[in-house]
C-alpha positions as CSV (number, residue, x, y, z in Angstrom):
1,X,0.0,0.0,0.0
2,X,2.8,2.4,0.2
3,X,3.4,2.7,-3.1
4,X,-0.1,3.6,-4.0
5,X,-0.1,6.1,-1.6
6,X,2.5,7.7,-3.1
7,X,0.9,7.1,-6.6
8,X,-2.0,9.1,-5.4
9,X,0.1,11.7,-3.2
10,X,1.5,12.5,-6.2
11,X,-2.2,12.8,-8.4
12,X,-3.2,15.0,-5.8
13,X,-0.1,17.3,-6.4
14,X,-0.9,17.0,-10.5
15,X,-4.2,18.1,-9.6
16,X,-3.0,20.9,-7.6
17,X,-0.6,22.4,-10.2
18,X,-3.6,22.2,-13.2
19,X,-6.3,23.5,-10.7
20,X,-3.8,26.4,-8.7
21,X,-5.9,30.0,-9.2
22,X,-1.8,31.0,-9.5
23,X,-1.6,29.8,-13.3
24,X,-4.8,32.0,-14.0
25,X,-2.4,34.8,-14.4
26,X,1.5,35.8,-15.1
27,X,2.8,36.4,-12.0
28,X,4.2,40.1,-11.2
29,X,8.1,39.7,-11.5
30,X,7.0,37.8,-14.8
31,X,5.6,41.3,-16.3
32,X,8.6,43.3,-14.7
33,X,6.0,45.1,-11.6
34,X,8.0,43.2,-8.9
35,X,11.1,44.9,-7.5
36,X,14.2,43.6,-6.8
37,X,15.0,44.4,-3.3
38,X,11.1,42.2,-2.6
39,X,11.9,39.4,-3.9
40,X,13.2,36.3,-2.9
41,X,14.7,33.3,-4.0
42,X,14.3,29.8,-2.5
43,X,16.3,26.3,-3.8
44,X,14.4,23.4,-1.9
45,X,14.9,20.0,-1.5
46,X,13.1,16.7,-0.9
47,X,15.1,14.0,0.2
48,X,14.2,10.9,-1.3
49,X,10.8,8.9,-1.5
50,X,9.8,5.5,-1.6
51,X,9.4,4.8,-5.4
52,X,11.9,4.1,-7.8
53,X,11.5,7.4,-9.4
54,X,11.7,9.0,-6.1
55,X,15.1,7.5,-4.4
56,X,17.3,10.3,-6.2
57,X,15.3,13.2,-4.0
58,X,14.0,16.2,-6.0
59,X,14.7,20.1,-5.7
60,X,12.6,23.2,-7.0
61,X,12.7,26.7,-6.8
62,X,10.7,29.2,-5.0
63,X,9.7,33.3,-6.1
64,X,8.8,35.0,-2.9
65,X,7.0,38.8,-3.5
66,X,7.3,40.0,0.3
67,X,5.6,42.9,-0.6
68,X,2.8,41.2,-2.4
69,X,3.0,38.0,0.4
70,X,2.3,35.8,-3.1
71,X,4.7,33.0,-3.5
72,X,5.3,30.2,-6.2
73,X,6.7,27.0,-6.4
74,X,8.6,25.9,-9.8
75,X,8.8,22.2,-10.4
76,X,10.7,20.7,-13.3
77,X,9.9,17.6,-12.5
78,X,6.4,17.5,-14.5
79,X,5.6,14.7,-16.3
80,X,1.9,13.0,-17.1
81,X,0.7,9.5,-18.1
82,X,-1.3,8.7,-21.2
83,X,-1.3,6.0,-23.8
84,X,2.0,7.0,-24.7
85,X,4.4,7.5,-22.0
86,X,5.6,4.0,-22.0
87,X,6.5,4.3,-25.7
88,X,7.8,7.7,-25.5
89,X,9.9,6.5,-22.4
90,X,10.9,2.9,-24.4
91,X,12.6,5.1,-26.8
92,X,14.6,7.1,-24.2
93,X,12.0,10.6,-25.5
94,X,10.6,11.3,-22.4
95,X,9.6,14.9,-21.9
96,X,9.3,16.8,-18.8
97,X,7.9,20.2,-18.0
98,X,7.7,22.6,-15.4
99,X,4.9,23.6,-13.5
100,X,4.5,26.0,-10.8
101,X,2.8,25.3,-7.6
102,X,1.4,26.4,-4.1
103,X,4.3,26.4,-1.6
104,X,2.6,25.6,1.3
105,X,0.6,22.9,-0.6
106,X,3.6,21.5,-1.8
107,X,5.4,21.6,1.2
108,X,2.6,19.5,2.9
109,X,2.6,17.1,0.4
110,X,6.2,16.0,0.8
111,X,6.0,16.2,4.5
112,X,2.8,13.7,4.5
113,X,5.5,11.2,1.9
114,X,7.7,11.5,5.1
115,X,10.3,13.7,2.8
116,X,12.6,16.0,4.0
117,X,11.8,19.7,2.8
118,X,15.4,21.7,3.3
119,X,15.0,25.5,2.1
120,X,17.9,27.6,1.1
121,X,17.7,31.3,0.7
122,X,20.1,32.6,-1.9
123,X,22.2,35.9,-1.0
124,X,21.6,37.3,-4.2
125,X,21.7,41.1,-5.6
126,X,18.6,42.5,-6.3
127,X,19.5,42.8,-10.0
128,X,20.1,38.3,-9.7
129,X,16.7,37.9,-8.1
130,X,15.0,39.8,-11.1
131,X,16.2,37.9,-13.2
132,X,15.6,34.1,-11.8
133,X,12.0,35.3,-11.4
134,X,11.5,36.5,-14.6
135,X,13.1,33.3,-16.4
136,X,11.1,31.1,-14.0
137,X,8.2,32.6,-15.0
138,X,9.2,32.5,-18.7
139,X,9.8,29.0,-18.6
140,X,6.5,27.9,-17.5
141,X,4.5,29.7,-20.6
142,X,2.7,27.2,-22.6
143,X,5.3,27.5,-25.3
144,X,8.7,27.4,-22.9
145,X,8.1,24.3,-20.2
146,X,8.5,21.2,-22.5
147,X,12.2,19.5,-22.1
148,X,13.7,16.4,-23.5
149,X,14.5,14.6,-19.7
150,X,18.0,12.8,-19.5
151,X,18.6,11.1,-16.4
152,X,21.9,12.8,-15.6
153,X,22.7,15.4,-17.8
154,X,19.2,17.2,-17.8
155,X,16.6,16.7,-15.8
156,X,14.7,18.8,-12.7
157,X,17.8,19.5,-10.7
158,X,20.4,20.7,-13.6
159,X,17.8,23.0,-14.6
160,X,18.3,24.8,-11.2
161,X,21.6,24.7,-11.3
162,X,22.0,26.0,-14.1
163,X,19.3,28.9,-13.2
164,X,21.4,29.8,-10.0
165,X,24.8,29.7,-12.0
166,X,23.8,31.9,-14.7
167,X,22.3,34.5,-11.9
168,X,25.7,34.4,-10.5
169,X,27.9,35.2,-13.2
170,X,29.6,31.3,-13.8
171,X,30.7,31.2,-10.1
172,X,28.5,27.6,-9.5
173,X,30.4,26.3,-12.6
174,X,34.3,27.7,-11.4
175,X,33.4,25.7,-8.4
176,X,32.3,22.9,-10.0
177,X,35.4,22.3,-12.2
178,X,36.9,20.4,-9.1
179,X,36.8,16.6,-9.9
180,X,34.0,14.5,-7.9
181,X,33.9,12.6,-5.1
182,X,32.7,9.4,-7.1
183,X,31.5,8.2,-10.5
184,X,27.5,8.4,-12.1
185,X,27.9,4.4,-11.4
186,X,29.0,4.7,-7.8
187,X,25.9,7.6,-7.0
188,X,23.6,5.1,-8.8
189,X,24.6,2.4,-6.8
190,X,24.3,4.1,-3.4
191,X,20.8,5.9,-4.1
192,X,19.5,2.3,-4.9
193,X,20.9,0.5,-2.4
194,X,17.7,0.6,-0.8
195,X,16.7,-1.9,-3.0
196,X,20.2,-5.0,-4.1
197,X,18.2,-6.3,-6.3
198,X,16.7,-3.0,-8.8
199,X,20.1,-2.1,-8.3
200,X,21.8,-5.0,-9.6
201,X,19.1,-4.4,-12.2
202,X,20.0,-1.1,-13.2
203,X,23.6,-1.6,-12.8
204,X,23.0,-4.7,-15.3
205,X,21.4,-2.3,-17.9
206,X,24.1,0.6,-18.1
207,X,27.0,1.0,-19.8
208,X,30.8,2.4,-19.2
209,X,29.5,6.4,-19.9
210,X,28.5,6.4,-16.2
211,X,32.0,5.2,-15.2
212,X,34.5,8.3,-16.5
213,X,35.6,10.8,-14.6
214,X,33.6,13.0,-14.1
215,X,33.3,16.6,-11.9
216,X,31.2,18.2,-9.4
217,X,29.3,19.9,-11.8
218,X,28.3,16.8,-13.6
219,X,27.6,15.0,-9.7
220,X,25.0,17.8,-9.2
221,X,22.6,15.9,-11.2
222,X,21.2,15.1,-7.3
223,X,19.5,17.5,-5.2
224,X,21.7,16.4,-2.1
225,X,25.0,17.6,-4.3
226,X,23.6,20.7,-5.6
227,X,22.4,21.6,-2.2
228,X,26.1,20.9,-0.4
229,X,27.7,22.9,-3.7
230,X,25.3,26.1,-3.2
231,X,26.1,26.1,0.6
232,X,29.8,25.9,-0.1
233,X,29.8,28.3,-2.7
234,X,31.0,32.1,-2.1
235,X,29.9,35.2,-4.4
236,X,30.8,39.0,-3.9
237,X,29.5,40.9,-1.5
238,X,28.4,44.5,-1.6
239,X,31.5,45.3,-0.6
240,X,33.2,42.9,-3.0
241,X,34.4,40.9,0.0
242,X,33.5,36.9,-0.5
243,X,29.8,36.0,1.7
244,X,27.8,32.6,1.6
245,X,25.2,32.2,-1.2
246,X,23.1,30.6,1.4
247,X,22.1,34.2,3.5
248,X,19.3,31.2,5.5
249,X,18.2,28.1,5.8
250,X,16.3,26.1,7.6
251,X,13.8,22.9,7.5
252,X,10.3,22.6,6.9
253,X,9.9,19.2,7.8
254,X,12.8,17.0,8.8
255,X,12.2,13.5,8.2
256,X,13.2,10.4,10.8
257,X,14.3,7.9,7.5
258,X,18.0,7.8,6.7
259,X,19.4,9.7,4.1
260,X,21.0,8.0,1.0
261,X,24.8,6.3,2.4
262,X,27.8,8.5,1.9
263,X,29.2,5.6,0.0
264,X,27.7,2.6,-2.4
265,X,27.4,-0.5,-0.5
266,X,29.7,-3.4,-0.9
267,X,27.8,-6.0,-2.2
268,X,30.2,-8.0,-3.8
269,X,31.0,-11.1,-1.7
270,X,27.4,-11.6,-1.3
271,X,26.4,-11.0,-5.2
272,X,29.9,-13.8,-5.6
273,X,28.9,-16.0,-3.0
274,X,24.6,-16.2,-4.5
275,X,25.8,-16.7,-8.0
276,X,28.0,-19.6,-6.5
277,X,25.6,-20.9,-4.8
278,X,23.3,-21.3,-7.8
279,X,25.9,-22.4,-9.8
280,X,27.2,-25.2,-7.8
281,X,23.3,-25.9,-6.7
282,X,23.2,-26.8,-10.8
283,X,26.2,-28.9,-10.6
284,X,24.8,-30.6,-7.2
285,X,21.3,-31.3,-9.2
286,X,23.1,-33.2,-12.0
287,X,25.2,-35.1,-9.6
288,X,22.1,-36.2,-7.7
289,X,20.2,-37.1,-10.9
290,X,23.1,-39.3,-11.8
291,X,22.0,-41.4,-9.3
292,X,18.5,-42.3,-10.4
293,X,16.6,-39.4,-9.0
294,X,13.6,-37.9,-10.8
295,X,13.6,-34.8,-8.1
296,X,16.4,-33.7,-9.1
297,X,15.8,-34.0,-12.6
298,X,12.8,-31.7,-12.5
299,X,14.3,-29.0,-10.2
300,X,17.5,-28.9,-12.6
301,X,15.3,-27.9,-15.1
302,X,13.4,-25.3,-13.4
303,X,16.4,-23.6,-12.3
304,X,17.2,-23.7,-15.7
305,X,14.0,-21.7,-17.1
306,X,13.8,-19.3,-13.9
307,X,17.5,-18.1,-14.5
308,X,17.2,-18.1,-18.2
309,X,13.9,-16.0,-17.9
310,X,15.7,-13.7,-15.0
311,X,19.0,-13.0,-17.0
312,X,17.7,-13.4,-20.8
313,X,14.6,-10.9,-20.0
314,X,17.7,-8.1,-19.3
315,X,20.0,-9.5,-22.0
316,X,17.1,-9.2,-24.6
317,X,16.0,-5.6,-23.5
318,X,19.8,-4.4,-24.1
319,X,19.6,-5.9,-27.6
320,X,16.4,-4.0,-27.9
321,X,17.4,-0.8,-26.5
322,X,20.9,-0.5,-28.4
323,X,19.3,-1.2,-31.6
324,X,16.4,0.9,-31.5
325,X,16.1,3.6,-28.8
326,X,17.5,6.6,-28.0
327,X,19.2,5.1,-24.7
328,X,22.9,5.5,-25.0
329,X,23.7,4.6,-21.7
330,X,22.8,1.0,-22.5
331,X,24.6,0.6,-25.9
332,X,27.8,-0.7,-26.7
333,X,27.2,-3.0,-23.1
334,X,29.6,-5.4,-21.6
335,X,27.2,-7.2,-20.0
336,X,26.0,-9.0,-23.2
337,X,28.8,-11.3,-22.7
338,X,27.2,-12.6,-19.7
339,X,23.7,-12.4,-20.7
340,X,21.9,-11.8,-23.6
341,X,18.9,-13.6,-26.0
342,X,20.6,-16.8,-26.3
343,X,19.9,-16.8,-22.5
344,X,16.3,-17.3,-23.2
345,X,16.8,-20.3,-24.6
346,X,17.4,-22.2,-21.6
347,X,13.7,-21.2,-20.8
348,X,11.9,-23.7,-23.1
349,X,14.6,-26.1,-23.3
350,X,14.6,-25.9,-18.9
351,X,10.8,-27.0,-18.8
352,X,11.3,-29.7,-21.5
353,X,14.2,-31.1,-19.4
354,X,11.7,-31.1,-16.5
355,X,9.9,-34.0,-18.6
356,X,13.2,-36.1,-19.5
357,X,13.4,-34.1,-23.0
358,X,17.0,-35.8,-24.3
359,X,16.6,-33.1,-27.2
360,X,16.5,-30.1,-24.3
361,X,19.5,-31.7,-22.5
362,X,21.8,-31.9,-25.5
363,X,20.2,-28.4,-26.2
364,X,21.3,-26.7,-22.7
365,X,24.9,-28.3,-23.1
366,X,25.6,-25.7,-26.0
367,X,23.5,-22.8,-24.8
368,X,25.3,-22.8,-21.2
369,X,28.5,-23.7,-22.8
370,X,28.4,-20.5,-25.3
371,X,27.2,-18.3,-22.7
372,X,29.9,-19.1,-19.9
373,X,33.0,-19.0,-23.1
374,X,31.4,-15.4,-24.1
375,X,31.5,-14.6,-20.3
376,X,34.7,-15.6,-19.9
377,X,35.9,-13.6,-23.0
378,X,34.7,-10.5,-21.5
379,X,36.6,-10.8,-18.2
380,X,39.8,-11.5,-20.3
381,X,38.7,-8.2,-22.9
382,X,39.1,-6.1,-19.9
383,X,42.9,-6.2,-20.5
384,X,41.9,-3.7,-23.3
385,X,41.4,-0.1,-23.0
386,X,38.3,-0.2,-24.7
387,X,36.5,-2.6,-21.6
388,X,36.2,-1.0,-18.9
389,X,33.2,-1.1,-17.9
390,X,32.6,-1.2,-13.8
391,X,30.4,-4.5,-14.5
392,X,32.8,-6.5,-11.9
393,X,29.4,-7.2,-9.4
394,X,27.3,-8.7,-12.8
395,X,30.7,-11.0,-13.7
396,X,30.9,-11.8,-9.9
397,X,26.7,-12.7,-10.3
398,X,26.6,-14.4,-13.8
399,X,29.8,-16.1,-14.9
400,X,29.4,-18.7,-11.8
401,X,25.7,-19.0,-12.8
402,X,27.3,-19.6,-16.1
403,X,29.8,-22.2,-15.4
404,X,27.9,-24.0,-13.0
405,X,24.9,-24.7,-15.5
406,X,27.8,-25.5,-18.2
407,X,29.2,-27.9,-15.6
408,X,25.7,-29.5,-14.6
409,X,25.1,-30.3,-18.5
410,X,28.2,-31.4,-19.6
411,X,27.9,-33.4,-15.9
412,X,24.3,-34.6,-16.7
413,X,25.4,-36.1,-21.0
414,X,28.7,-37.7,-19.4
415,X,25.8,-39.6,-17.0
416,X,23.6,-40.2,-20.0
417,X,26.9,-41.6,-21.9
418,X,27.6,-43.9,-18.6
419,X,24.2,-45.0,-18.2
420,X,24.7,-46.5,-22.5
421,X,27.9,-48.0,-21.9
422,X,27.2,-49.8,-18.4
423,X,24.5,-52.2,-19.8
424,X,27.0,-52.4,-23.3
425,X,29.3,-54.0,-20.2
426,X,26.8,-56.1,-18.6
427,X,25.4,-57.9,-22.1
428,X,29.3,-58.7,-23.0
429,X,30.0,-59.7,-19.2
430,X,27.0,-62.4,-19.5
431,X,28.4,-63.6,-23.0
432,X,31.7,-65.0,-21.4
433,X,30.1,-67.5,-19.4
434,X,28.6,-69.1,-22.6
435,X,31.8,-69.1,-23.8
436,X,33.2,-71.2,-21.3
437,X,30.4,-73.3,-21.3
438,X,30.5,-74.0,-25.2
């Protein structure tokens, strides 16, 4: 149930952006009547929510008219639902727009999700806050609030960063130039380690983009980041000595849930040790078939279709995206050397095993085999500059998978070839006696 909650938390905040008496008009420092020295400028953040699209946090910006008392809420994080949204996200075309909003509405929403909501007042000139307003306001018209989303070069939270640096004269991005802390992998990794296996998932499904070097500008992408940068970051005062772009903050609602690790979670040796425990479980099966039983037989071959459906499904949708979307984090992918289509075929060929199929057994011997040679050939690529994809917890998950179910059906056709030659053996044995006899 917490996930439709959220579902309809978040209707109720669509409904509040289309229905807000605030978009019945442009709003005064959008037609130039609002001065500089009354308004003010607000980045808030959201720590992160309980649905996938939700874990990286959110930010927004707020236009405060003290003389006026009228406030507004700007949201780049707009999207709706229709027939098409699936498609238009299949192809890597989603489009975002922003909205604007009711602050205190707003701000009670997020508190009832059990979301932080961290507000930063920016210490800029009056001349600055003109013009943040007045591009805000811009940017919602009609004709201005549709963008093409990219996870991490362009979505709701670049957008404000890039707002506040342009308002203070390229002093975000000098900052920003340092080198960051970690790569888009390693942020990935620890914003969904709330959930191994979606993060396993979507660590399966990227490529080696999200592992170069990258700077603090570029690790602003998050809320959290762009929050820390703006509090770090100096601008001239009135007097041209350095002050804090921050001149207040404080919290509207600090929630009691962790916030996202400092550092990804090591997950390795217990990714390694459950893919070697599948794989030997596969080489265990065939030994235990060997000796006669039917049990064994039929769970072999379900652990054959539930992996091949639970890696080929992933290996497939790479295929798929590299080939025809707009997805360029998952082409050119490492990862199809541990799993891809032909992975699928141990589905069908896994069930028909479960009914003593000798067809689906020679079958599996080639598809396991190919798939654990392909995975090994990627490990030993990775000697080459041109493979180096961070994919070291999917090898340490999927190669023993590999090898095991390689070694359970190359196991499982040396038993079938024993099983032909033993009674071979036992009709000559019982011919020698005769022999003698004669």
């Amino acid at each position: 149930m917490p996930r439709l909650s959220s579902l309809a938390s978040l209707s109720l905040l669509g409904l509040l952006l289309l229905s807000s008496p605030a978009r019945a008009s442009v709003p005064p420092w959008g037609t130039g009547e609002s001065r500089g020295e009354d308004l003010s400028i607000w980045l808030v953040t959201f720590s992160p929510g309980d649905d996938v699209f939700a874990w990286w946090g959110h930010g927004s910006l707020v236009v405060e008219d003290r003389a006026r008392q009228l406030q507004r809420l700007y949201n780049y994080g707009m999207y709706s639902f229709d027939d098409q949204t699936v498609v238009r996200f299949a192809k890597g075309r989603l489009e975002f727009w922003v909205g604007e909003s009711s602050v205190n509405g707003t701000f009670r929403l997020y508190k009832s999700l059990g979301r932080d909501v961290r507000v930063q007042e920016l210490n800029l000139t009056p001349e600055q806050r003109v013009q943040v307003a007045k591009r805000l306001a811009d940017n919602v018209l009609p004709e201005n609030r549709e963008y093409l989303y990219e996870h991490y070069s362009d979505n709701c939270v670049t957008r404000l960063r890039d707002m506040i640096d342009s308002a203070v004269g390229g002093k975000l991005s000098e900052a920003e130039r340092a080198p960051a802390r970690m790569t888009l992998r390693e942020h990935t990794r620890r914003y969904t380690a709330v959930s191994p296996p979606m993060s396993l998932l979507l660590d399966f499904m990227m490529n080696d983009s999200i592992d170069k070097p990258i700077t603090r500008r570029e690790e602003a992408f998050l809320p959290d980041e762009l929050e820390q940068q703006v509090a770090e970051l100096k601008v001239p005062g009135p007097g041209g000595q350095p002050v804090s772009l921050v001149e207040r903050q404080w919290d509207y609602y600090a929630s009691p849930r962790p916030r996202p690790p400092a550092q990804p979670p090591n997950f390795g040796p217990w990714i390694f040790a459950l893919g070697v425990l599948l794989g030997g479980g596969a080489l265990g099966l065939a030994a235990w078939e060997r000796r006669g039983s039917r049990a064994a037989r039929i769970l072999l071959g379900l652990e054959n279709a539930v992996v091949g459906l639970v890696l080929g499904i992933p290996g497939l949708a790479l295929i798929v995206m590299w080939i025809g979307t707009d997805h360029v984090v998952t082409h050119h992918n490492e990862n199809l050397f541990l799993a891809n289509p032909v992975t699928l075929l141990a589905v069908p060929y896994g069930i028909r095993l479960m009914w003593n199929s000798a067809k689906a057994r020679a079958r599996l011997k080639w598809v396991w085999g190919f798939l654990a040679v392909t995975g090994a050939l990627g490990v030993v690529l990775k000697v080459l500059p041109w493979f180096d994809q961070d994919n070291w917890r999917l090898v340490a998950l999927i190669l023993p998978i590999s090898l095991g179910m390689a070694g359970a059906s190359w196991l499982d056709r040396l038993g079938a070839r024993a099983a032909v030659r033993e009674p071979t053996a036992r009709r000559e044995d019982e011919r020698v006696p005769s022999l003698k006899a004669s």
